[in-house]
N, C-alpha and C positions, 0 to 999 in steps of 0.2 A: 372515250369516243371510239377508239379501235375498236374497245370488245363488242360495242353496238354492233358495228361494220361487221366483226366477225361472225356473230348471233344471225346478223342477216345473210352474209353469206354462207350460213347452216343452213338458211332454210330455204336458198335456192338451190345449194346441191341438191337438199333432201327431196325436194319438189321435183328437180330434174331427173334424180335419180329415177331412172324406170319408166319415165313419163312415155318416151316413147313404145315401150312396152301394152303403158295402158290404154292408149288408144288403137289396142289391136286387142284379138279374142282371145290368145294363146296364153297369157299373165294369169295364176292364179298366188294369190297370196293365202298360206299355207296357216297362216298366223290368225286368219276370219272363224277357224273353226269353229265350232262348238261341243259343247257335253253333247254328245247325243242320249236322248231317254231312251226308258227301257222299252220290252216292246208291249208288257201290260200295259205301261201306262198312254202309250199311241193306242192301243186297241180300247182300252177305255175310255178317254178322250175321244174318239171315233164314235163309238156305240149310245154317247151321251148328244154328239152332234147329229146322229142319225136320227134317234128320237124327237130330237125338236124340229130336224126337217119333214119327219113325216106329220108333226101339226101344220106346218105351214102349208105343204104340199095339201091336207085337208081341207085348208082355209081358201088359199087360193083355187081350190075346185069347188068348195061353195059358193063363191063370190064370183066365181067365172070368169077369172082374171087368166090371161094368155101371163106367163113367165119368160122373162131375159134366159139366153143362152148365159154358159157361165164366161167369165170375165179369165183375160189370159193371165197368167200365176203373177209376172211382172207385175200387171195393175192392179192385182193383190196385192202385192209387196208393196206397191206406192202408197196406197190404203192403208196399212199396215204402219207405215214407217211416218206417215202424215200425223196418225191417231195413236202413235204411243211414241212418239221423238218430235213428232213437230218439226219434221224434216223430210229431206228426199233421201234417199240411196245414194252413195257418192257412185262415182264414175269407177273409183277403183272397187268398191263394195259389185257393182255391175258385173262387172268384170268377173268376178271372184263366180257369182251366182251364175254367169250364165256357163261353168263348166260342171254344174252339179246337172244330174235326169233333172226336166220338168217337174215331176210329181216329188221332190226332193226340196225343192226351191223355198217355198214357200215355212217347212219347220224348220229351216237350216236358219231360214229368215228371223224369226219368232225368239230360238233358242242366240241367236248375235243380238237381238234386241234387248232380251231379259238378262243377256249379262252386259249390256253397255250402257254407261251411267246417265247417259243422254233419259234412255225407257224412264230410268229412274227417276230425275229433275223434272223430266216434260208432264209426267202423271201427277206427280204431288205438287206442281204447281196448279194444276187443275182440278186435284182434289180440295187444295189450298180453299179455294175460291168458294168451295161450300162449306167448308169448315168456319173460316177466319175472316173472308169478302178478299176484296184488295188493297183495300187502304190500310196505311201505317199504322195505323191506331194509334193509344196512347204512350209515347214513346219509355217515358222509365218502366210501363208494365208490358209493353208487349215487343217481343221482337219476329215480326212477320221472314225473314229471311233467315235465322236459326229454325222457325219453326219449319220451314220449307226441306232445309238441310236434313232435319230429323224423319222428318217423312219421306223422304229422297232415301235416306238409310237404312229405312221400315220397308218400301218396296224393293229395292234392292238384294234386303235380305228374304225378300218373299214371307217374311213374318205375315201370321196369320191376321185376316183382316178383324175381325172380333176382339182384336187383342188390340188392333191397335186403336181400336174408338175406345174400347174400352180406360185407355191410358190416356185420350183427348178428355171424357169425359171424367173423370174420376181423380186424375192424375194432381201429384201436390209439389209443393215445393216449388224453386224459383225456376222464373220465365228463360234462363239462361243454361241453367243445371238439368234441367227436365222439362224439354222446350214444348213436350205436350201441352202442358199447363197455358201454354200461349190461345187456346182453344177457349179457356175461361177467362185469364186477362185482356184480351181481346176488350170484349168488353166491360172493363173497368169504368164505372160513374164518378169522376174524381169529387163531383157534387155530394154524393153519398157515400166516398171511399169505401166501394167497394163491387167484385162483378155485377151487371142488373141479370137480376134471375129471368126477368119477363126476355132479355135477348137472348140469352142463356135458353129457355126453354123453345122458344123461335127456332133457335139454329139448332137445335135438337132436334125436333118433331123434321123439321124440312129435310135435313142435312142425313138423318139417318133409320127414317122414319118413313120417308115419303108422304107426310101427313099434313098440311097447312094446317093445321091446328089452331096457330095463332091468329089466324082470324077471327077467332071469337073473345080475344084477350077482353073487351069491351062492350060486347053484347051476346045475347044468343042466338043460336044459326041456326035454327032446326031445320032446315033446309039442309043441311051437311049431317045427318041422321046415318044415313047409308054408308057415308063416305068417312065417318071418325069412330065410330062406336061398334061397340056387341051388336052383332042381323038384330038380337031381340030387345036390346036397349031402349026405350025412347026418351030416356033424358042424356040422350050423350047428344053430345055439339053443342054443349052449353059451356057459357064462361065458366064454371067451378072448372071444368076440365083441363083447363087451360093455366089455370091458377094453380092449380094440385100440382098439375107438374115442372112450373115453375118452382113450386116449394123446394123439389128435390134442392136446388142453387142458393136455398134464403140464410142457411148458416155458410158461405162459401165468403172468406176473407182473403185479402192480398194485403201483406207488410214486405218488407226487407225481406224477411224470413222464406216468403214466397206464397206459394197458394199453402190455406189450410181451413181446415172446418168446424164449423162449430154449432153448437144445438140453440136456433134460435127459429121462432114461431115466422111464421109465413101470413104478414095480415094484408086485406084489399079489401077495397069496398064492390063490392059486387051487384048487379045492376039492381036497382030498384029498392035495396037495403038503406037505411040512414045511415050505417056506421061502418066501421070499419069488421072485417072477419076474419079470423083467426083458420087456418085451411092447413089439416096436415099434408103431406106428400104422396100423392095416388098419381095411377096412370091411367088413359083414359079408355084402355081396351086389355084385353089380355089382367086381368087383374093377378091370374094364378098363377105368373110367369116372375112377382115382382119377389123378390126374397122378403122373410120378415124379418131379417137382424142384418146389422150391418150399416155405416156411415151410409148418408143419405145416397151421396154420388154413388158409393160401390155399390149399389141397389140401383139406383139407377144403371147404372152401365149394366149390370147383370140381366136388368131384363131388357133395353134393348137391344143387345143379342144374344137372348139366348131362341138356343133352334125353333124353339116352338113360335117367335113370333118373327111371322111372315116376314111383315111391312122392311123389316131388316133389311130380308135378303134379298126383296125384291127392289129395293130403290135401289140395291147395288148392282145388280141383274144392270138396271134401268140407266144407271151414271155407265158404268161400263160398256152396254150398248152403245151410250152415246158420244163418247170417243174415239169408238170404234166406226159408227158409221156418220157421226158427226147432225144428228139425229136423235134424241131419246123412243124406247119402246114404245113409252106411253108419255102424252104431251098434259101438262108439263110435267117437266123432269122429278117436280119435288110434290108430285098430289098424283096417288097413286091410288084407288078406291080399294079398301079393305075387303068389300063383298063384291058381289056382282060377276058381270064378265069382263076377262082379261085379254090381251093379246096373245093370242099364240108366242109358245115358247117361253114366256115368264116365269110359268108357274115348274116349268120341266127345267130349268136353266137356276132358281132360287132354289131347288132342292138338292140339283148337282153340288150346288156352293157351297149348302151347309153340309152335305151327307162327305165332303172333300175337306173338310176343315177348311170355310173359309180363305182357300185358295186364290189368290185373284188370278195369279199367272194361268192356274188350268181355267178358272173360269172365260181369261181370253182365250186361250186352246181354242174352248169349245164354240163359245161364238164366232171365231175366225174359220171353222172346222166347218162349219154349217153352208148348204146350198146356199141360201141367202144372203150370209154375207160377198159371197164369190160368185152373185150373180153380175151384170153386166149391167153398167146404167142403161146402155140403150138396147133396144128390141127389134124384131122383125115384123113388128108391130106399132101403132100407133100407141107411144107414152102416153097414157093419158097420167091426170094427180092422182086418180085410183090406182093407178099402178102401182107410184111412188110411195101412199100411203098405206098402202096394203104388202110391201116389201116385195113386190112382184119383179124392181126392177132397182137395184142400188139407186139409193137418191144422190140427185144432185146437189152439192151444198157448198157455197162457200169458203173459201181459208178465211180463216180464221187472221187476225192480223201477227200473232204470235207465227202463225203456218208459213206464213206467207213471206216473214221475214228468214226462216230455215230454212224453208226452199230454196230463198237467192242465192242465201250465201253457198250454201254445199253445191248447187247447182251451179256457180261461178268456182269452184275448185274442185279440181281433179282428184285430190285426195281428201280424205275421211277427217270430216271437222269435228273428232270426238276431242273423249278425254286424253287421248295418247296424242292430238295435233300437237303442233309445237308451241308454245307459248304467246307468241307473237300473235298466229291467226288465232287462236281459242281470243286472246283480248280483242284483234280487230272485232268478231263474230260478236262479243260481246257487248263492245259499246255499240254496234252498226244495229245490230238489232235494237238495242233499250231504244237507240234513237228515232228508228224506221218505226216501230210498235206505237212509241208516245205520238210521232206526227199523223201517222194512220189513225190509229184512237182505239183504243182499248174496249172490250165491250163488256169489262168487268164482270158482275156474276151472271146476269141475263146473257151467258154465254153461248146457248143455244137455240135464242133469239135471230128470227131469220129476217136480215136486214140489206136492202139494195145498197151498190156500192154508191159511194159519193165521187163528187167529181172532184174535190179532193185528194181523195184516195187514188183517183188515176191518172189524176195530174202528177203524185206521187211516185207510183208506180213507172211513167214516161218520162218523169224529170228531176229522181231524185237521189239524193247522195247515193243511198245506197246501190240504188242501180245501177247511175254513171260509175261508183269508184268500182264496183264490182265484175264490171263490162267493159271497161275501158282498159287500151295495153298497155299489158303490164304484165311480164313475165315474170316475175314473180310470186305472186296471187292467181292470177286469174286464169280463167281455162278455156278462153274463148284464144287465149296468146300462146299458153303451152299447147294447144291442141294446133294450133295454124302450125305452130314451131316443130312437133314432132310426130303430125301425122301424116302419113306415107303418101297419102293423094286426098284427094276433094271429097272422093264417097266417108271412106275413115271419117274425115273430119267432119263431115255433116252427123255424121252416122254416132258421133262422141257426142256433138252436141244437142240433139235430139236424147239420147241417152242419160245424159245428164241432167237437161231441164223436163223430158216427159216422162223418162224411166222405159222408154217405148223407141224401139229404132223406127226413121224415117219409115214411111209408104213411098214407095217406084216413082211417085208423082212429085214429091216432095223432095225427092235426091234430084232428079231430075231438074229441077226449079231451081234451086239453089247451086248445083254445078254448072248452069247456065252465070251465074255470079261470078263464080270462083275460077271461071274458065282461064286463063292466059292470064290469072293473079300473081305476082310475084310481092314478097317483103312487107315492107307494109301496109300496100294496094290489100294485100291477103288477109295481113291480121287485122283490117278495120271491116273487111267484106265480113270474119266470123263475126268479130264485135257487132256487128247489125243483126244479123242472125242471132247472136244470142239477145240483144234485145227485142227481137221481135218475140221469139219464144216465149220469155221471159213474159211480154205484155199480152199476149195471146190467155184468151179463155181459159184454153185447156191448160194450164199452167196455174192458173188462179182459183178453179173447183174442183174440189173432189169427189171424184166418178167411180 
């Protein structure tokens, strides 16, 4: 029991320590650095972001749309930190950035993301969800949380993105030892002991293709002519297509031993035939791109990424986007038309990626780099949806309920709830979220599904564990208590916790408001006036959308 005691009083020194410090301008922690790049590769990255703004800038004077001013760097940063960590800025990470130039803020921001393990976990949980879904699957073949880990350590390493579908798709041996493989046990038929090629080729076409393909598993769509096939095809969008590229999966076995493959025919009955058909393994576009030797999957994987086919790099373009602006390019996320016209920036942004080796980090550079992203939600103008759908103005979108529960918590503590926290808060963060996430409700793969909140969810948000344990004093934890306790006067302390939950210090009017509160406050008259304050924050709009 002592060492408990003593554990916890590590982590009220450690908390103390400096606290007064951080709620003042002058604290910078030395320790936030980053690698800085070179300066090819900022003028690179620059000259690729320029190109795609001059499409947009194109677009929006065809369409005659007026443009948002640009957005101030912080609520870039908030943008930023929402769409690749699922979180806010801590209060000491604030700190740190507001002693860099402005025009510095924002790559200082980017290069501390991509090395904190947070970037890593928050993207390949969300890559997870197009790859594997959400659910547990079949427990002795799949394990969904090593496969998480393993792509958590693929992004991390910035390993080239081509490589690593190609090791989901292809990839052999056990669910445990080579957790790629969880990609095709996943879907394991225990009926038929063995993965179903038909979900198998599903989550292929969608997942790294941008192509619904599987729509036609059961009939033909000639109606999807333009949208799946060769411009000069006219028998593509039909069920064989669909079939063929299932084959690639129909020798793909799981034992003890783990995934492995083997040479068996691929039969279906196909619409309107008596019997059954025997269907070797083809693709349904790009035919020249597919190798002719080779186990089935390594031929698969090989052509869908190699450079020459688009659809690759463009769904990626497309999922990346939409993390980023919480938004896909092109709606929906996984049916992207192979001909036709595109949206500005696709086709300049999918060529960047391949001609970089499949970089994902520089491919955010470049989208974060770009006027559009760092335009401003609102206008000097009347928003119309043409705005928002033509990118003229950062759209407005909901958190996410994963979002929403990272926000609380880093925004209830003063310092930085990464991997270096102390032990104690990483587990509180841990279980408070699984918990706030499940009662909220999860929005599983349709994750960019735009959905009104429930009243529920705001009942939640007004009356629940996490908020009250979060908000409530407690010097310890919470930063609505350290900040009453160690900041100099009422402005400071307003000024922290605006910082904290908005990423954004008060307006004149708003310091104003709330020093009328805090007036002739003393003890703990003081520390329950922040505690209101940070709940109100906390349940305010602007707290709950990303702008």
């Amino acid at each position: 029991m002592w060492k408990q005691h003593l554990a916890m009083l590590a982590v009220v020194v450690g908390s103390v320590g400096g606290l007064f410090q951080l709620t003042r301008v002058e604290r910078v922690d030395t320790h936030l650095s980053a690698s800085p790049r070179t300066d090819a590769q900022s003028s690179s990255v620059r000259q690729s972001a320029s190109a795609v703004d001059v499409e947009f800038s194109e677009y929006w004077q065809e369409k005659g749309l007026d443009v948002a001013e640009p957005a101030t760097e912080m609520l870039v940063i908030r943008r930023l930190s929402l769409g690749l960590a699922g979180t806010l800025p801590s209060l000491e990470e604030i700190r740190a950035l507001e002693q860099l130039p402005k025009d510095e803020r924002i790559d200082w921001w980017l290069d501390r993301l991509f090395s904190d393990r947070r970037y890593a976990d928050y993207v390949a949980e969300r890559l997870a969800r197009a790859y594997v879904g959400t659910e547990n699957g079949p427990f002795l073949m799949f394990r969904r949380r090593r496969f998480t880990h393993w792509l958590s350590d693929q992004l991390h390493e910035n390993k080239s993105y081509d490589a690593i579908v190609r090791d989901l798709i292809s990839g052999r041996g056990t669910w445990t030892s080579n957790p790629a493989v969880n990609f095709v046990t996943v879907t394991f038929d225990q009926e038929k002991e063995r993965p179903d090629p038909i979900r198998l080729a599903g989550r292929t076409a969608r997942a790294f293709l941008g192509v619904r393909i599987d729509c036609v598993q059961c009939h033909d769509d000639f109606l999807g002519t333009v949208e799946l096939g060769e411009a000069d095809d006219p028998r593509s969008g039909i069920q064989r297509d669909f079939h063929q590229l299932a084959a690639f999966y129909s020798g793909t076995r799981v034992s003890a031993a783990g995934v492995r493959d083997e040479t068996e025919p691929y039969k279906v009955q196909l619409l309107g035939d008596d019997g059954e058909t025997s269907l070797l393994p083809s693709v349904p576009f790009h035919c020249d791109l597919l190798p002719a030797k080779g186990r089935r999957r390594e031929r698969l994987a090989a052509w869908v990424t190699a450079p020459g086919n688009r659809a690759f790099a463009r769904v990626t373009v497309n999922r990346i986007w939409a993390l980023l602006f919480s938004r896909p390019l092109v709606e929906p996320i996984d049916s992207i038309p192979l001909h036709g016209d595109l949206p500005p920036g696709l086709e300049l942004l999918a060529s960047d990626f391949v001609d970089h080796g499949y970089d994902l980090q520089r491919l955010i550079r470049v989208i974060t780099a770009t006027r559009v992203f760092q335009l401003d939600s609102r206008g000097r103008f009347e928003v119309l949806p043409r705005h928002e759908t033509g990118w003229a103005v950062y759209p407005l979108t909901r958190l996410r309920p994963e979002q929403v529960a990272g926000a609380l918590t880093q925004a209830c503590s003063v310092s930085t709830l990464d991997a270096d926290a102390h032990v104690i808060s990483q587990m509180m963060k841990f279980f408070q979220t699984n918990a706030f996430v499940q009662r909220y409700g999860d929005l599983g793969e349709d994750e960019f599904d735009d959905r009104g909140i429930t009243i529920p969810q705001r009942l939640l948000m007004m009356n629940g564990e996490l908020v009250n344990e979060r908000t409530k004093t407690n010097l310890l934890f919470n930063a609505s208590s350290q900040i009453s306790t160690f900041a100099d006067n009422d402005r400071d302390a307003i000024k922290a916790a605006y910082l904290a939950c908005f990423t954004r210090p008060p307006t004149a009017s708003e310091i104003a408001y709330f020093k009328d509160r805090l007036q002739e406050t003393r003890g703990g008259t003081r520390s329950q006036v922040l505690t209101d304050l940070f709940w109100v924050l906390l349940n305010s709009t602007e707290f709950s959308w990303n702008h």
